[in-house]
C-alpha positions as CSV (number, residue, x, y, z in Angstrom):
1,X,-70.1,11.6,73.7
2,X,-68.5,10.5,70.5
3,X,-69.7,7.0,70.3
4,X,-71.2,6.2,66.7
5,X,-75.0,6.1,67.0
6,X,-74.9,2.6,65.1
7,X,-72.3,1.4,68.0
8,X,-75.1,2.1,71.0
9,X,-77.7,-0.3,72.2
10,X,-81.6,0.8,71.5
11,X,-83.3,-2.0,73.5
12,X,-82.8,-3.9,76.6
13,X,-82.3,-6.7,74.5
14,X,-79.4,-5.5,72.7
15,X,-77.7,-3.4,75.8
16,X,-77.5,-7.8,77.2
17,X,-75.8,-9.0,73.8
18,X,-73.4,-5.9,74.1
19,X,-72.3,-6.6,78.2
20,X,-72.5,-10.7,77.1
21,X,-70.3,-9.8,74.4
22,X,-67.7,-7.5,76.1
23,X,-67.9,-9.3,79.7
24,X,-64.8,-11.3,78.9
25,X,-63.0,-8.3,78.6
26,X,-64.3,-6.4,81.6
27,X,-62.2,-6.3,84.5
28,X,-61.4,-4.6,88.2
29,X,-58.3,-3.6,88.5
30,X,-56.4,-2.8,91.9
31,X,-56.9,0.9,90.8
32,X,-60.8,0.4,90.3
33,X,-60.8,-1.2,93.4
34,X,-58.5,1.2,95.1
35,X,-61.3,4.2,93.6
36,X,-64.0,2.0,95.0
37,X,-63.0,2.2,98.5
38,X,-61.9,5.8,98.9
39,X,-65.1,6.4,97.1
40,X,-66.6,4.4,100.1
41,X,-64.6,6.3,103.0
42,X,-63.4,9.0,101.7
43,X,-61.3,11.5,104.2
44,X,-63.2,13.9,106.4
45,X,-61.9,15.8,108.9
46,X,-61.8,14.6,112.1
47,X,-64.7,16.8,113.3
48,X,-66.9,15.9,110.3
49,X,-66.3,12.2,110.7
50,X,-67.0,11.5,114.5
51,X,-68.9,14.7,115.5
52,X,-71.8,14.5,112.8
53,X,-73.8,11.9,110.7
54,X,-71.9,12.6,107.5
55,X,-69.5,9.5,107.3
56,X,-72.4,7.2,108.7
57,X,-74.5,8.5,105.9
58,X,-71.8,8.6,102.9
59,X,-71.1,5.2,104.3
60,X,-75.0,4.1,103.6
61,X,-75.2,6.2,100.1
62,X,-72.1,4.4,98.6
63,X,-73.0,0.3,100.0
64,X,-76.6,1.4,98.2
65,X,-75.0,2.2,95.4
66,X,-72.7,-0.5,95.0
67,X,-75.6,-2.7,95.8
68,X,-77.3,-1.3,92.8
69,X,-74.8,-3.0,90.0
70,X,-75.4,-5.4,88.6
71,X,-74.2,-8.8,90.0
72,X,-71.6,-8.9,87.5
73,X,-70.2,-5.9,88.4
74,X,-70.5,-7.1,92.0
75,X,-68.6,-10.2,91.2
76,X,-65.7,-8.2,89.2
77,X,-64.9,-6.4,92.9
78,X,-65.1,-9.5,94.9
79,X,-68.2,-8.3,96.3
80,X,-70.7,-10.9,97.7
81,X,-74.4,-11.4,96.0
82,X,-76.3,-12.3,98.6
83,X,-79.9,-14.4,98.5
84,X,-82.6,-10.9,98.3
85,X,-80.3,-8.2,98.1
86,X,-81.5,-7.6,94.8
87,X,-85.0,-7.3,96.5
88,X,-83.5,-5.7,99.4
89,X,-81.5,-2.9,96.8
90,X,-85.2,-2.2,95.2
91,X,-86.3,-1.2,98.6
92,X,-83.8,0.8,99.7
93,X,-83.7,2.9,96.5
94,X,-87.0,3.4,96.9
95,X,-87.3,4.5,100.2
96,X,-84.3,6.6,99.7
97,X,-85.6,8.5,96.4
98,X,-88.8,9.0,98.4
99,X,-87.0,10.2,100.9
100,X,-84.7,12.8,99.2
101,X,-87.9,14.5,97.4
102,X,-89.2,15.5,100.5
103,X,-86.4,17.9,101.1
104,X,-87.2,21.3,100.0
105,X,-85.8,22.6,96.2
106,X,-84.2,25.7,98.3
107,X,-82.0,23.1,100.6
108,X,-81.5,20.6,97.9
109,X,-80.7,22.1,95.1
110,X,-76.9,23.7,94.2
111,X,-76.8,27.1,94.8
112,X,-74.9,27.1,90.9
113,X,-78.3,25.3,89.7
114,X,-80.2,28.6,90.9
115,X,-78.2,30.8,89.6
116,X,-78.0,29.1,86.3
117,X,-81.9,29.2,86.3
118,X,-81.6,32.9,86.7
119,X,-79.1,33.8,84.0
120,X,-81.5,31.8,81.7
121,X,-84.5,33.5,83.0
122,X,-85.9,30.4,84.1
123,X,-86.2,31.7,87.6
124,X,-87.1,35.6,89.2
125,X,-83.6,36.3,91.5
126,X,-84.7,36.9,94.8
């Protein structure tokens, strides 16, 4: 991506001296945060949004994610970090990766993944 391999962190260890290092620089700013929250609820048509479990759901997939930062991160957005939501997160993500693997390749996967599979003959077309 253009960063110099000598400039990228090889161990945990050195990924916490580079965010140490840079976290006085790192900021939210009301665009970020802006981003964060049509991110959160983003517009739907009417239909979509109170007729079906689609906002509900986005709504669960995006606090999940944000609960996954790191509480740094948290703290740059003014979000809380509450007593076991670090425990609370691990669940979740769990249960939710567990959860998505039991849905079927056909349903899950892009119809553009497929086809890209074919025109590498990874895949027999149907």
């Amino acid at each position: 991506v253009g960063i110099p391999s000598a400039d990228v962190p090889i161990s945990l260890q050195e990924l916490k001296e580079y965010f140490t290092k840079i976290s006085p620089e790192l900021g939210a700013s009301d665009d970020a945060k802006r981003a964060a929250l049509f991110l959160s609820i983003p517009p739907m048509p009417k239909v979509v949004r109170f007729a079906t479990p689609a906002a509900p759901a986005w709504a669960t997939l995006t606090t999940l994610a944000a609960s996954s930062l790191p509480n740094w991160a948290r703290t740059l957005y003014g979000w809380p970090n509450l007593p076991g939501a670090q425990f609370a997160t691990a669940i979740a993500l769990r249960t939710t990766r567990k959860t998505l693997s039991l849905i079927p390749p056909a349903i899950a996967e892009p119809p553009m993944l497929k086809k890209a599979r074919i025109r590498w003959n990874l895949e027999q077309s149907a």
